[in-house]
C-alpha positions in Angstrom: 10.2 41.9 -48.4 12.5 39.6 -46.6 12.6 36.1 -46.8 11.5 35.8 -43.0 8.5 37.7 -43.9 7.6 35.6 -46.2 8.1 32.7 -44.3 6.0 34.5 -41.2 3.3 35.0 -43.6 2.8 31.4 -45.1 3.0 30.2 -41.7 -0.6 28.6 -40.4 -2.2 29.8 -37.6 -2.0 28.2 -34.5 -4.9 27.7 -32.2 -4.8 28.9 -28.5 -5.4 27.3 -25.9 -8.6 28.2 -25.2 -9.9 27.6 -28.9 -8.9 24.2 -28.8 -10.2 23.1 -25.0 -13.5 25.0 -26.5 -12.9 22.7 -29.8 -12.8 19.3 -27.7 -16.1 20.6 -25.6 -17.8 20.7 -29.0 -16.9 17.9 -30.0 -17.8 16.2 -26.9 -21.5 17.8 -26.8 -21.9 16.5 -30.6 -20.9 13.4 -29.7 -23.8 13.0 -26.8 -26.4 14.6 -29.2 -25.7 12.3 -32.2 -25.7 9.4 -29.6 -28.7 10.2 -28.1 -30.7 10.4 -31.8 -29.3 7.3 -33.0 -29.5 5.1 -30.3 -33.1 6.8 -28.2 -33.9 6.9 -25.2 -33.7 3.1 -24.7 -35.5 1.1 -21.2 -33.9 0.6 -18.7 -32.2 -2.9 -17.7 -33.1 -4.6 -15.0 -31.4 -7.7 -15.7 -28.1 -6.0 -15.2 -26.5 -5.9 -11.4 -23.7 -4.7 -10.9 -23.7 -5.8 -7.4 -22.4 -9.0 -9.0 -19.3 -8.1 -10.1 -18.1 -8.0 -6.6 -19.5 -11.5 -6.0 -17.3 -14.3 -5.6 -18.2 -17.8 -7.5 -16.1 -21.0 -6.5 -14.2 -21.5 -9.1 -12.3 -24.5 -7.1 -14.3 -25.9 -4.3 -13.1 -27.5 -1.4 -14.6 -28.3 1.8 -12.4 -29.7 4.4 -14.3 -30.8 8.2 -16.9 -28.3 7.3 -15.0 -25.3 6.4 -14.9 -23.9 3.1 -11.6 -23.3 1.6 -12.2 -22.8 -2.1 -10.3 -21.3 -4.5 -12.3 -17.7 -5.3 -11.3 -14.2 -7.3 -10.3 -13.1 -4.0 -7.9 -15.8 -3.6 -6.1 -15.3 -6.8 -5.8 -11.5 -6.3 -4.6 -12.6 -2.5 -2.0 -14.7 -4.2 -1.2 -12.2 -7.0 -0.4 -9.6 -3.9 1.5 -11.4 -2.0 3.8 -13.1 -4.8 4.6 -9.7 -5.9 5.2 -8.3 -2.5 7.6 -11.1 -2.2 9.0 -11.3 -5.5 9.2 -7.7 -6.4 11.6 -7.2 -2.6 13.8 -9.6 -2.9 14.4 -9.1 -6.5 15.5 -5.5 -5.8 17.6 -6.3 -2.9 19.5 -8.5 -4.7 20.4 -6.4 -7.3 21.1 -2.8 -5.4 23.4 -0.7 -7.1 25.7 1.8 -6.2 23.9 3.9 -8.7 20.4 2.9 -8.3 17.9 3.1 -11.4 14.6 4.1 -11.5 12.6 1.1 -9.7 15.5 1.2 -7.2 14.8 4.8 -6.7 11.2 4.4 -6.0 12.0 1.5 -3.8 13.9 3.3 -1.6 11.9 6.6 -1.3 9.1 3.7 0.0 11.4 2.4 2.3 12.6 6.0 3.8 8.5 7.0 3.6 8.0 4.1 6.1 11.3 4.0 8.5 11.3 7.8 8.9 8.0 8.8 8.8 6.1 6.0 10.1 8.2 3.4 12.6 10.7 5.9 13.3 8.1 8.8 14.0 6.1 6.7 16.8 8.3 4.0 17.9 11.9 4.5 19.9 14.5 3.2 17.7 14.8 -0.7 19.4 10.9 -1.1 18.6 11.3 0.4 15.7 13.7 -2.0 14.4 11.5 -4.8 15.9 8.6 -4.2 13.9 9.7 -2.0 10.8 9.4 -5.6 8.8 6.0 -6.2 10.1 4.6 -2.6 9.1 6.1 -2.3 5.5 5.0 -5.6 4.8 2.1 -4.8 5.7 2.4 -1.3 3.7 3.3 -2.9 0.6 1.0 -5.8 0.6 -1.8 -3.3 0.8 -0.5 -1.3 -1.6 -0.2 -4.1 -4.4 -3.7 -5.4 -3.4 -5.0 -2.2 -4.2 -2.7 -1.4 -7.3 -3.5 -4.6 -8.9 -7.8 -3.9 -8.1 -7.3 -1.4 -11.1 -5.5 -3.5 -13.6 -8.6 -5.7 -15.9 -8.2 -8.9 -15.3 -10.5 -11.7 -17.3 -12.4 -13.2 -13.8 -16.2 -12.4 -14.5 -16.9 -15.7 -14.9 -20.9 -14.7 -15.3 -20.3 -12.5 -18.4 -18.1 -14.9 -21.1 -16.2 -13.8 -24.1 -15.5 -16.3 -27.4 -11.8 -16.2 -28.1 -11.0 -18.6 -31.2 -14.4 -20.7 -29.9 -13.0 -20.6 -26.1 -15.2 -19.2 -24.0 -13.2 -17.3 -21.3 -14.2 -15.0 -18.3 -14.4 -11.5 -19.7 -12.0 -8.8 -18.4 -13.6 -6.4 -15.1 -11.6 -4.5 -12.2 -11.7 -6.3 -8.4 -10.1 -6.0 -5.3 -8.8 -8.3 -2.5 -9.7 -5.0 -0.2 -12.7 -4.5 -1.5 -14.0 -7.9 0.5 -14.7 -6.7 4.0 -13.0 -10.7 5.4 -9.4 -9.2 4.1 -9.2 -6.3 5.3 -10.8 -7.8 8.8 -7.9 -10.2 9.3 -5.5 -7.8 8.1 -7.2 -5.6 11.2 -7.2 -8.5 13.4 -3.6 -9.2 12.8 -2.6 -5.8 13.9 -5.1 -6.0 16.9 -3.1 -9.3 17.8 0.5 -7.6 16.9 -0.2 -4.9 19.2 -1.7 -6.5 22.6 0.9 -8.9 22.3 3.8 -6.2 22.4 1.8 -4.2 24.8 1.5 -7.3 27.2 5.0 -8.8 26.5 6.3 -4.9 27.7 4.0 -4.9 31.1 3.0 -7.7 31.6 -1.2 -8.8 32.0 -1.9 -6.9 34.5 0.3 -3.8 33.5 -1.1 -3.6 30.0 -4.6 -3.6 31.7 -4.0 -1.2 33.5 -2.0 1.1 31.3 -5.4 1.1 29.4 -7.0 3.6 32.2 -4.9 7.0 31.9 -3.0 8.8 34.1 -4.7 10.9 37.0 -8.3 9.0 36.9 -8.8 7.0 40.1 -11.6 5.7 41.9 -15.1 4.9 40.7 -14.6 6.9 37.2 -11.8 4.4 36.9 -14.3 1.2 36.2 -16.2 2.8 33.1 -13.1 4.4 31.8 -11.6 1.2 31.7 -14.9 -1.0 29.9 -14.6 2.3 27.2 -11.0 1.9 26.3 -11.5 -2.2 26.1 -14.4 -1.2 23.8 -12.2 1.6 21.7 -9.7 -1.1 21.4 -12.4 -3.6 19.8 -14.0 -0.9 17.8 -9.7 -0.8 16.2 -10.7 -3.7 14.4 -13.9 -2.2 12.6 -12.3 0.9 12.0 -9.3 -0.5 10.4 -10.6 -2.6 8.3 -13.9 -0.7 7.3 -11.7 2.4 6.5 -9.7 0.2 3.9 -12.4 -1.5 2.3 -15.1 1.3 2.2 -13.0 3.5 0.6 -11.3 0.6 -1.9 -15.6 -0.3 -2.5 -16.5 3.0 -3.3 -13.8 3.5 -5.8 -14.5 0.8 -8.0 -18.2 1.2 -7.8 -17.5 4.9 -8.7 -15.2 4.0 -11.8 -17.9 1.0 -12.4 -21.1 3.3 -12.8 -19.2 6.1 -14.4 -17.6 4.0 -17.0 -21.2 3.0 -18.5 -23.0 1.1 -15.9 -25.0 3.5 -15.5 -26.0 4.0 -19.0 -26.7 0.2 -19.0 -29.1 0.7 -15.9 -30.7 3.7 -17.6 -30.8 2.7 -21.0 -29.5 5.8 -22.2 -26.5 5.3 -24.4 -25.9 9.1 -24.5 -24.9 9.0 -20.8 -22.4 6.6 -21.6 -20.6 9.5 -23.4 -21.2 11.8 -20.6 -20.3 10.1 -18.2 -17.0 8.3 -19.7 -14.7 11.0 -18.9 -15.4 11.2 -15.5 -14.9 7.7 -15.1 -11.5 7.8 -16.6 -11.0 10.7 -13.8 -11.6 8.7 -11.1 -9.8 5.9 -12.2 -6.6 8.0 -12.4 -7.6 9.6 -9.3 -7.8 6.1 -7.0 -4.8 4.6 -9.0 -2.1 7.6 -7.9 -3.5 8.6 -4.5 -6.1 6.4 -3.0 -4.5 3.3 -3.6 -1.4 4.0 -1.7 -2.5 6.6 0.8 -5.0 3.8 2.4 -1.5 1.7 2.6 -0.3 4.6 4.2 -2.8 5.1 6.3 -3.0 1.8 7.8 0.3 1.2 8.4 0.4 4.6 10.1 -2.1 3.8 12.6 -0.6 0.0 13.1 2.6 1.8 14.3 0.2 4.2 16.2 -1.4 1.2 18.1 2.0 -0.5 18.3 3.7 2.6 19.9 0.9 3.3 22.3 0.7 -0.4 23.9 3.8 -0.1 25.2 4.1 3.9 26.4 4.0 4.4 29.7 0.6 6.2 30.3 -2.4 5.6 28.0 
């Protein structure tokens, strides 16, 4: 018998594929059931609202001629955004390289992403260079807002942790884009941006009537007209309601999946269950939702853009 025989024959099994996804599922169904019997069914807690987690508590107050302008979650993860979206820019650009590295890599696939396929793709090349700084800023503060709404941060001031006999604000997941105000202004900005360009190209009256397209005429012309000043109001709701439905619904997903709902239920078992999936969606909204609702509004700001200068409507 050769010595590779013999070798072949001590060797362990291995397990396939199959045996060991069937292993984990085992493992996992234990794991419910053995929750379940030691901790019961449990009640249900109805002191717990997660609603709260989105609410924003002063934590600075201060009221100037009536208007409240105090320092809240929001505020810091405003700040946070656009520190980084200034810091992390020109920190790259002054240190390009001939032979970029890794961040300088990703850097400028972001920047070809938005001069080729978004201001280049709907503007003529003189707007585009107009407003390409306006749109990727607006891109990439969007994007870090959004990034940074899945990184813990200690700001639940209503649920406190003892550090060393500090008591501190424990650790939860929130958005700047998941307040409907931001991504309102952020809309209104936009709205502002693009009837500005649109009357600066044609003037007041041309840019009025550039709203009513080409071929309608007589009395169809008045309602047309009051729709398309509607459509471009309704802008502003769609805008920023697309952003910060779909940044709300993420983190309530990941909230309730990650054991809110367990909490709710009183059923520790679910916890298990329900883990997983909440580590799925978390993955899920951190590599495509986060930056393809950048994406998307910036596409649709050059959209507007674009269209409030073309010649028809």
């Amino acid at each position: 018998m050769s010595a590779a025989t013999i070798a072949g024959g001590s060797r362990q099994p291995r397990f396939s594929t199959k045996q060991k996804l069937l292993a984990i599922l085992g493992i996992y169904v234990l794991g419910i059931v053995v929750i379940g019997v030691l901790a019961g069914g449990g009640s249900r807690n109805a002191s717990y609202e997660p609603q709260n987690e989105f609410k924003l508590e002063n934590w600075v107050p201060i009221h100037l001629a009536g208007v409240d302008f105090s320092i809240t979650k929001a505020v810091m993860y405003l700040l946070i955004a656009a520190t980084l979206t200034c810091v992390s820019m020109i920190y790259i650009a002054r240190r390009m390289r001939q032979r970029p590295n890794r961040v300088q890599t990703a850097v400028e696939m972001i920047f070809n992403l938005l001069r080729e396929n978004i201001v280049a793709g709907n503007m003529d090349k003189k707007m585009a260079a107009r407003w390409f700084p306006f749109i990727a800023t607006l891109f990439l503060f969007i994007l870090f807002s959004n990034l940074i709404g899945y990184i813990p941060l200690p700001t639940n001031i209503e649920h406190k942790i003892s550090v060393f006999g500090l008591q501190i604000p424990s650790f939860s997941l929130y958005a700047a884009t998941a307040n409907l105000s931001i991504p309102l202004v952020l809309a209104l900005v936009v709205f502002i941006a693009y009837t500005t360009e649109g009357i600066r190209a044609k003037g007041p009256l041309g840019y009025l009537k550039g709203l009513i397209p080409a071929g309608v005429s007589g009395g169809m012309a008045v309602p047309i007209f009051i729709l398309e000043i509607l459509s471009n109001l309704m802008r502003l709701l769609s805008l920023s309601i697309r952003l910060f439905a779909n940044v709300l619904a993420g983190h309530l997903l990941i909230l309730f999946m990650s054991g809110a709902l367990a909490v709710l239920l009183g059923v520790a078992a679910l916890g298990w269950f329900t883990l997983p999936l909440g580590i799925a969606l978390f993955a899920f909204e951190v590599t495509l939702v986060a930056a393809l609702q950048a994406f998307i509004f910036a596409t649709l700001t050059a959209i507007y853009l674009a269209g409030a200068v073309a010649d028809h409507h």
